[in-house]
NUTI-361325 format. One record per residue: x, y, z of N, C-alpha, C in turn; residue in one letter; residue number from 1. Coordinates in steps of 0.05 Angstrom, whole numbers, padded with zeros to 5 digits, m for minus. Last residue first. Example, Ala and Ser with C-alpha at 12.3 -4.5 7.8 and 13.67 -1.06 7.14 Angstrom:
2
<<00257, m00045, 00142>, <00273, m00021, 00143>, <00258, 00001, 00157>, 's', 2>,
<<00264, m00114, 00156>, <00246, m00090, 00156>, <00264, m00066, 00156>, 'a', 1>,
***
This chain:
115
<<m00132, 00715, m00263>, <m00118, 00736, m00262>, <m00149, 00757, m00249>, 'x', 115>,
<<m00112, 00644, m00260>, <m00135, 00658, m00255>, <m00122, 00688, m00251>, 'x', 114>,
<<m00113, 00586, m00238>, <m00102, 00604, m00264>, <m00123, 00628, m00264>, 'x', 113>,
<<m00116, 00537, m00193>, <m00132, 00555, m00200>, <m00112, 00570, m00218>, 'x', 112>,
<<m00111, 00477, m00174>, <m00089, 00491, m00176>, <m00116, 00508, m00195>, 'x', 111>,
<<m00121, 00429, m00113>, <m00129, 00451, m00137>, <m00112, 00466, m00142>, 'x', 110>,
<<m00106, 00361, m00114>, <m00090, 00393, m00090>, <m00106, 00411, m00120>, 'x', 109>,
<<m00119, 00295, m00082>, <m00119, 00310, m00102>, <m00117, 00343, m00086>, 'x', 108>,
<<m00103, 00254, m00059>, <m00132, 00265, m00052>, <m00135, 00281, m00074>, 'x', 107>,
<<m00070, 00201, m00096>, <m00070, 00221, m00076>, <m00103, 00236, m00083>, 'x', 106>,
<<m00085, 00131, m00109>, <m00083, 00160, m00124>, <m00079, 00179, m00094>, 'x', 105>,
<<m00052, 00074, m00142>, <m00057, 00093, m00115>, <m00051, 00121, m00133>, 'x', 104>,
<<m00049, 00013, m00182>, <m00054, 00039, m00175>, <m00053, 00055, m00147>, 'x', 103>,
<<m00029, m00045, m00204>, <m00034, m00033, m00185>, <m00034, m00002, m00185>, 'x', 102>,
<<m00006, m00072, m00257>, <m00041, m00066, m00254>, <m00046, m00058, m00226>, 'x', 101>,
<<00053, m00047, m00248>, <00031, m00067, m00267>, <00005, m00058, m00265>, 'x', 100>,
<<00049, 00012, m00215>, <00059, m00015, m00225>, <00050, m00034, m00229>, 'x', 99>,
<<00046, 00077, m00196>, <00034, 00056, m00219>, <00049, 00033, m00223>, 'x', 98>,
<<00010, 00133, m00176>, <00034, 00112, m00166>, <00023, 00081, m00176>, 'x', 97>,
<<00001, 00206, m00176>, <m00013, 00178, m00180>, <00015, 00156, m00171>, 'x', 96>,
<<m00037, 00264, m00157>, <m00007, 00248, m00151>, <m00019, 00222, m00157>, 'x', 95>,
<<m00079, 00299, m00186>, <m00070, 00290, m00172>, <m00044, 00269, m00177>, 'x', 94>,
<<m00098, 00376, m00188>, <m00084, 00353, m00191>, <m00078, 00333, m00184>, 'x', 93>,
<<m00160, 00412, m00211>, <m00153, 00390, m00185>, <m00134, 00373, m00195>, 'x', 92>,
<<m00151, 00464, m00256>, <m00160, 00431, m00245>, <m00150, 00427, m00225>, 'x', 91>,
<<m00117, 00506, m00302>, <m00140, 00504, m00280>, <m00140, 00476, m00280>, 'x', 90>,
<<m00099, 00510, m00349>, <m00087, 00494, m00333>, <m00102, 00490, m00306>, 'x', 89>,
<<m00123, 00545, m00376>, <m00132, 00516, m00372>, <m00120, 00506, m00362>, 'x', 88>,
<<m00096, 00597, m00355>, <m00120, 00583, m00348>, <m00132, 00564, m00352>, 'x', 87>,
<<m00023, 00573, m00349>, <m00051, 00585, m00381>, <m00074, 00586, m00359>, 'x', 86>,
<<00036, 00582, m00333>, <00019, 00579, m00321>, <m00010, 00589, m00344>, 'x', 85>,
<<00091, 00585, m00336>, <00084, 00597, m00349>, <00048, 00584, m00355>, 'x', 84>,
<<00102, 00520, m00290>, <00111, 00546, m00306>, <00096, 00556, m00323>, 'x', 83>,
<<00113, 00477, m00249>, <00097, 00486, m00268>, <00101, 00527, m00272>, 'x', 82>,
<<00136, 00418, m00224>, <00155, 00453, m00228>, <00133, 00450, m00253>, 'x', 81>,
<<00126, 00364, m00188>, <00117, 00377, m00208>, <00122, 00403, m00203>, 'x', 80>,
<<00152, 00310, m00152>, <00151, 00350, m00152>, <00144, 00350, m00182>, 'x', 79>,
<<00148, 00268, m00107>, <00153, 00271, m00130>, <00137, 00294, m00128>, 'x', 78>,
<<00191, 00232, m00049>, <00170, 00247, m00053>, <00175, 00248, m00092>, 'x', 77>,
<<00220, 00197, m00015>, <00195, 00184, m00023>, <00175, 00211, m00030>, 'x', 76>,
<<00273, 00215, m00010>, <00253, 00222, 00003>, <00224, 00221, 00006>, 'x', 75>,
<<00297, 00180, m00039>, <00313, 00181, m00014>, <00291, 00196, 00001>, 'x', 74>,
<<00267, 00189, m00097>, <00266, 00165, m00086>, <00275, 00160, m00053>, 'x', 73>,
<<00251, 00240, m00121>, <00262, 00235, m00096>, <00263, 00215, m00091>, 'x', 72>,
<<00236, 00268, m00190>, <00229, 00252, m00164>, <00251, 00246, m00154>, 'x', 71>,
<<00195, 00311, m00224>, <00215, 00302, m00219>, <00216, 00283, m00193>, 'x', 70>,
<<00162, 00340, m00284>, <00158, 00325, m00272>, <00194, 00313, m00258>, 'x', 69>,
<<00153, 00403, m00305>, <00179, 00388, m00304>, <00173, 00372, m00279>, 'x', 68>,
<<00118, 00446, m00358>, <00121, 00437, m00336>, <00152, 00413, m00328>, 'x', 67>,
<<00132, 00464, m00405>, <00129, 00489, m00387>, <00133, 00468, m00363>, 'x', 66>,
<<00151, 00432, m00445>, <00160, 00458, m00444>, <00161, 00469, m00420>, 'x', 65>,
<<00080, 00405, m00447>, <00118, 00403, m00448>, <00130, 00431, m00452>, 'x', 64>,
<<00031, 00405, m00436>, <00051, 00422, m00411>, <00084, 00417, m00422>, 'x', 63>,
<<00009, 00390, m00476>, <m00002, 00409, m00467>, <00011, 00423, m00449>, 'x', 62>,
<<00025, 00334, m00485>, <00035, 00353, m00508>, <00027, 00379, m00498>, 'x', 61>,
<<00046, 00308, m00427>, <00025, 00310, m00445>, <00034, 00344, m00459>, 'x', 60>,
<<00117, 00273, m00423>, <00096, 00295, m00414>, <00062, 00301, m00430>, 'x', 59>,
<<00151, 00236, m00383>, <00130, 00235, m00411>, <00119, 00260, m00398>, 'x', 58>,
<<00229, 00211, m00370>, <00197, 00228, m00372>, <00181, 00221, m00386>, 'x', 57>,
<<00257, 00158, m00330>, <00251, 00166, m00357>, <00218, 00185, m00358>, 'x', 56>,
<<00279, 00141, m00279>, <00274, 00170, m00271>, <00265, 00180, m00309>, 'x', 55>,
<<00262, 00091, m00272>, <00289, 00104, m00281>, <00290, 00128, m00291>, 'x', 54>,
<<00216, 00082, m00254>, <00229, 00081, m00241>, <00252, 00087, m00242>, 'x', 53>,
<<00183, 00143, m00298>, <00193, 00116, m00287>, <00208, 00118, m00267>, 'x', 52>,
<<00136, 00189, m00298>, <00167, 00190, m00291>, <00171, 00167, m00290>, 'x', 51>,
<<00086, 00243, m00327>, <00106, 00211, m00308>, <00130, 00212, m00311>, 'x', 50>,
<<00040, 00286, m00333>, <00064, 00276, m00332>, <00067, 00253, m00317>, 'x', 49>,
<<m00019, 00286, m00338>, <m00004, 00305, m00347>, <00030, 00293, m00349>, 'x', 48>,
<<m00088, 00248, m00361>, <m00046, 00247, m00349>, <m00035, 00273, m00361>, 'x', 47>,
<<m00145, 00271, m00334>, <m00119, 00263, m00354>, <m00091, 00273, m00351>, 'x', 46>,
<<m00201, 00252, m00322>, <m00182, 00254, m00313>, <m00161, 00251, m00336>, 'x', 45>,
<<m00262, 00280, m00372>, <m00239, 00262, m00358>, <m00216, 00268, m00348>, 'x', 44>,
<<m00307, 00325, m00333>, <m00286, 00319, m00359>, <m00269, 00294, m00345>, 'x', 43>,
<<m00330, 00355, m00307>, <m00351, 00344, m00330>, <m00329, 00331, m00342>, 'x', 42>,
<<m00277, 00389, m00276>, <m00312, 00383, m00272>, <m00327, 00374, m00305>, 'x', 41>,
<<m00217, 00364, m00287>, <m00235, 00389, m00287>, <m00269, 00379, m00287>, 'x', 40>,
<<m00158, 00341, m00268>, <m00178, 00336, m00278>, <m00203, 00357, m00267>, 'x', 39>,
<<m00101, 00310, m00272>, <m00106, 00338, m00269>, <m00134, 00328, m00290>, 'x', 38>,
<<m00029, 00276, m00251>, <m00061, 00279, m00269>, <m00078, 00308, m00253>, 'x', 37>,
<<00030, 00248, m00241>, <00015, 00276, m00245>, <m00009, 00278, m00271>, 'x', 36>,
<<00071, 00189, m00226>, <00058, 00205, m00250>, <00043, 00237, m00234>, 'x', 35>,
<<00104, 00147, m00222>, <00095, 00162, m00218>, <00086, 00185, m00237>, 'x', 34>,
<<00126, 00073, m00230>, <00119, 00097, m00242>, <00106, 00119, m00228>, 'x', 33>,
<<00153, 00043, m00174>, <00126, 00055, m00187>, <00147, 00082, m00197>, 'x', 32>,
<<00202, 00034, m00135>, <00195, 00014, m00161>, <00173, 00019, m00172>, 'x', 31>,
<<00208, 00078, m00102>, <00227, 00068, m00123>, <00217, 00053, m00145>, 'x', 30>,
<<00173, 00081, m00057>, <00167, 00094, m00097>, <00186, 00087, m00107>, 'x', 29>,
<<00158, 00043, m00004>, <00186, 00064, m00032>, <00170, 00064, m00048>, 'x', 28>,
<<00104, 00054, 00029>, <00123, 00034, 00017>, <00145, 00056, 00006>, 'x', 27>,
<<00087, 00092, 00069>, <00069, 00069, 00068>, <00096, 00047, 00062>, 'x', 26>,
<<00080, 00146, 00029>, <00086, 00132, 00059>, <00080, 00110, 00047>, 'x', 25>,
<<00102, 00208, m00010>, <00089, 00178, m00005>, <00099, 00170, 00026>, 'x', 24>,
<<00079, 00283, m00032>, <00101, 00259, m00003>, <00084, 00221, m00006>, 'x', 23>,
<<00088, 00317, m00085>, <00070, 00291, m00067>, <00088, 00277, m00039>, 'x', 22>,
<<00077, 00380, m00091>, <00091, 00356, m00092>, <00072, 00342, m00072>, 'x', 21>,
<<00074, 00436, m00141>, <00068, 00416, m00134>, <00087, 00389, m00112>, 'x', 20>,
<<00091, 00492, m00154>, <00106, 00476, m00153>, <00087, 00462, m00132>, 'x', 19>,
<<00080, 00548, m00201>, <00073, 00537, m00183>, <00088, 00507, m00179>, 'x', 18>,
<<00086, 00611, m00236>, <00094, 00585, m00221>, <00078, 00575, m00209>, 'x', 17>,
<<00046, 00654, m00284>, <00061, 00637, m00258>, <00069, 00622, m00260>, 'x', 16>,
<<00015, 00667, m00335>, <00046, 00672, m00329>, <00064, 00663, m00312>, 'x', 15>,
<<m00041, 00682, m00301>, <m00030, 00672, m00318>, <m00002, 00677, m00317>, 'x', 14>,
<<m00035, 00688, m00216>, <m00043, 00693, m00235>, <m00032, 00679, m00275>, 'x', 13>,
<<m00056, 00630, m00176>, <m00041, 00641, m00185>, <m00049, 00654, m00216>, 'x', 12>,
<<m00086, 00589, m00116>, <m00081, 00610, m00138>, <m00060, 00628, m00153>, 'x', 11>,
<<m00061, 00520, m00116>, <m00076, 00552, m00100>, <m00079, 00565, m00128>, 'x', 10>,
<<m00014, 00472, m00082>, <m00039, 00480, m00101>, <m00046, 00507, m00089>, 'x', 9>,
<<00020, 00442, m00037>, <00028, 00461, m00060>, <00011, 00476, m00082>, 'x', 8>,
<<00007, 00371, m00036>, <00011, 00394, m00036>, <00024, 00415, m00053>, 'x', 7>,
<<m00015, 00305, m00036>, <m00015, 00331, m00049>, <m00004, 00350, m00038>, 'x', 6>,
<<00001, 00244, m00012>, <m00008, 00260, m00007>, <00000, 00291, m00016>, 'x', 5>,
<<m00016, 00176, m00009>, <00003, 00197, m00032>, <m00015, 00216, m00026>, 'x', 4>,
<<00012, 00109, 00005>, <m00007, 00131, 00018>, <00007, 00155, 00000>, 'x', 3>,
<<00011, 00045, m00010>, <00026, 00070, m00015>, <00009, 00092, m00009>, 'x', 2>,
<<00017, m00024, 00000>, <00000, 00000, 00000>, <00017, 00025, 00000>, 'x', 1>,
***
């Protein structure tokens, strides 16, 4: 079991920062994919970034550039660095943790765009 808990979410105007992160318990993240999802009212949840266990990225075509999925294995945490901030970027993000067919999601942290 892996406990995955958000922080770092709020308001910010277009053009911002913001820097996400997840703290895990429970087990190591060493051996899960981690990831970063972000999902808006009426709509599907959808992957913004991951990271393998060998620290390899993916980003969705909508944050490359701007965002920078990264991870801690010594501190069982993973940081999303979001940058140059749109209003769609608006949504509830959350921290995910993926191996084979096992999942864990965090509560999820809002991140608002908004001037």
């Amino acid at each position: 079991q892996v406990q995955l808990v958000e922080s770092g979410g709020g308001l910010v105007q277009p053009g911002g920062s913001l820097r996400l992160s997840c703290a895990a318990s429970g087990s190591s993240i060493s051996i899960y994919t981690m990831g970063w999802y972000r999902q808006v009212p009426g709509k599907q949840r959808e992957r913004v970034a991951t990271i393998t266990s060998d620290s390899t990225t993916n980003y969705a075509d909508s944050v490359k550039g701007r965002f920078t999925i990264s991870r801690d294995n010594a501190k069982n945490t993973v940081t999303l660095q979001m940058a140059s901030l749109r209003p769609e970027d608006t949504a509830v993000y959350y921290c995910n943790a993926a191996r084979f067919f096992v999942q864990y999601w965090g509560q999820g942290t809002q991140v608002t765009v908004s001037s």
